[in-house]
C-alpha positions in Angstrom: 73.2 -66.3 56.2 70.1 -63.8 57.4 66.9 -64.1 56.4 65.3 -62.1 54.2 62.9 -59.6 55.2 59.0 -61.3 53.9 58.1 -59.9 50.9 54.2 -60.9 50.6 51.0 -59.9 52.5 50.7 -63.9 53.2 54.7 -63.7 54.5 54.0 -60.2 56.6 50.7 -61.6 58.5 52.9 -65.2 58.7 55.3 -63.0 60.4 52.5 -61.2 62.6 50.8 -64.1 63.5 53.7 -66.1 64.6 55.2 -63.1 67.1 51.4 -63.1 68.0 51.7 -66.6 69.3 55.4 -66.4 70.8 54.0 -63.8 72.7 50.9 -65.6 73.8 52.7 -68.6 74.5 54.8 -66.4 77.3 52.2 -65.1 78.7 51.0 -68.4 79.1 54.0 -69.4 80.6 54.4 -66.7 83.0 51.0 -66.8 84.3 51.5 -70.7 84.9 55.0 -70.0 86.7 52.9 -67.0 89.0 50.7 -70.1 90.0 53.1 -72.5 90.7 54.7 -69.9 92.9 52.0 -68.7 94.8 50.9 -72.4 95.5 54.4 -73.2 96.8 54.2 -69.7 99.0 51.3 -71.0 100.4 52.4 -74.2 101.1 55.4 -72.6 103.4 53.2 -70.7 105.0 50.9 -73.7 105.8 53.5 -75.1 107.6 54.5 -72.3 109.1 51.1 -72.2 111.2 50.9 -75.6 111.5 51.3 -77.4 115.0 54.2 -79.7 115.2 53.7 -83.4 115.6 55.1 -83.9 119.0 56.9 -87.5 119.9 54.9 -89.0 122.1 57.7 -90.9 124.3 58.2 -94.6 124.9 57.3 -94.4 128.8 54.1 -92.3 128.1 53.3 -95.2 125.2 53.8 -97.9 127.9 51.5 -96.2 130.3 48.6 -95.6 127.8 49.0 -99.3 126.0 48.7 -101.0 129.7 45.6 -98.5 130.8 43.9 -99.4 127.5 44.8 -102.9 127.5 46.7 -103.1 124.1 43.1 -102.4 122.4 41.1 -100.2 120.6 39.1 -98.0 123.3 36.0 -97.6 120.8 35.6 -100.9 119.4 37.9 -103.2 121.0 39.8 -104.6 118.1 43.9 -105.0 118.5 44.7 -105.1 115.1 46.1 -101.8 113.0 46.1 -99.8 116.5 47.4 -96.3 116.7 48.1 -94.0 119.7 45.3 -91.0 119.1 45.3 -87.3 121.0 42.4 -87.3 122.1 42.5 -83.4 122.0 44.5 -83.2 119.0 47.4 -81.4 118.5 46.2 -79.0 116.1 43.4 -78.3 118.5 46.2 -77.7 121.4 46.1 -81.2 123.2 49.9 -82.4 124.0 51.5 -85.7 124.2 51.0 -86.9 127.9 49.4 -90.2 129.1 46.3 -87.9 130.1 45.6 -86.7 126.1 46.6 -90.3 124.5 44.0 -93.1 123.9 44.3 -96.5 121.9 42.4 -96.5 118.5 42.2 -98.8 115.8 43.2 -97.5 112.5 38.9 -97.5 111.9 38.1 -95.8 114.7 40.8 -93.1 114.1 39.8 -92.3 110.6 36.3 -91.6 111.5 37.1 -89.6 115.0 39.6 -87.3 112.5 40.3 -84.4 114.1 37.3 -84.0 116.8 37.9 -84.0 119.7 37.2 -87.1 122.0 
């Protein structure tokens, strides 16, 4: 059964005001979409430019785990150790023996991305 057309002033600006908001609310939604889109663009181009974690292979950890000793290089520790470029990878350093150095998890955190 169709509606009838409104009949009032109070029914016309009802009418006005809720076109108003559909309208609004689309805009809203179509500006939220454009964000979401351009964040997820620039997330694929993030990863386009960034460097690729290289494996660092099981004879090159052997090497650097016996020259360090199985222990931090900065602080000593052997607990929570990690194998750390000591040029990092994003910085152009590679996955040799040469580039690799034992660092507790600590030590690590606080070296970041620096090089050293």
């Amino acid at each position: 059964m169709p509606e009838r057309p409104p009949s009032t002033d109070a029914e016309i600006e009802e009418v006005i005001l809720r076109v108003k908001k559909a309208a609004y609310d689309q805009d809203a939604e179509l500006a939220r979409l454009r964000a979401s889109i351009a964040n997820l663009e620039a997330a694929v181009e993030f990863q386009k430019g960034a460097p690729n974690r290289m494996h660092i292979p099981d004879d090159v950890k052997v090497v650097v785990w016996a020259r360090d000793g199985g222990a931090c290089v900065k602080c000593g520790s052997k607990k929570d150790l990690q194998y750390d470029h000591i040029i990092p990878v994003a910085k152009g350093g590679n996955s040799t023996a040469d580039n690799l150095q034992i660092l507790c998890q600590k030590c690590n955190l606080e070296k970041s991305d620096r090089i050293g």
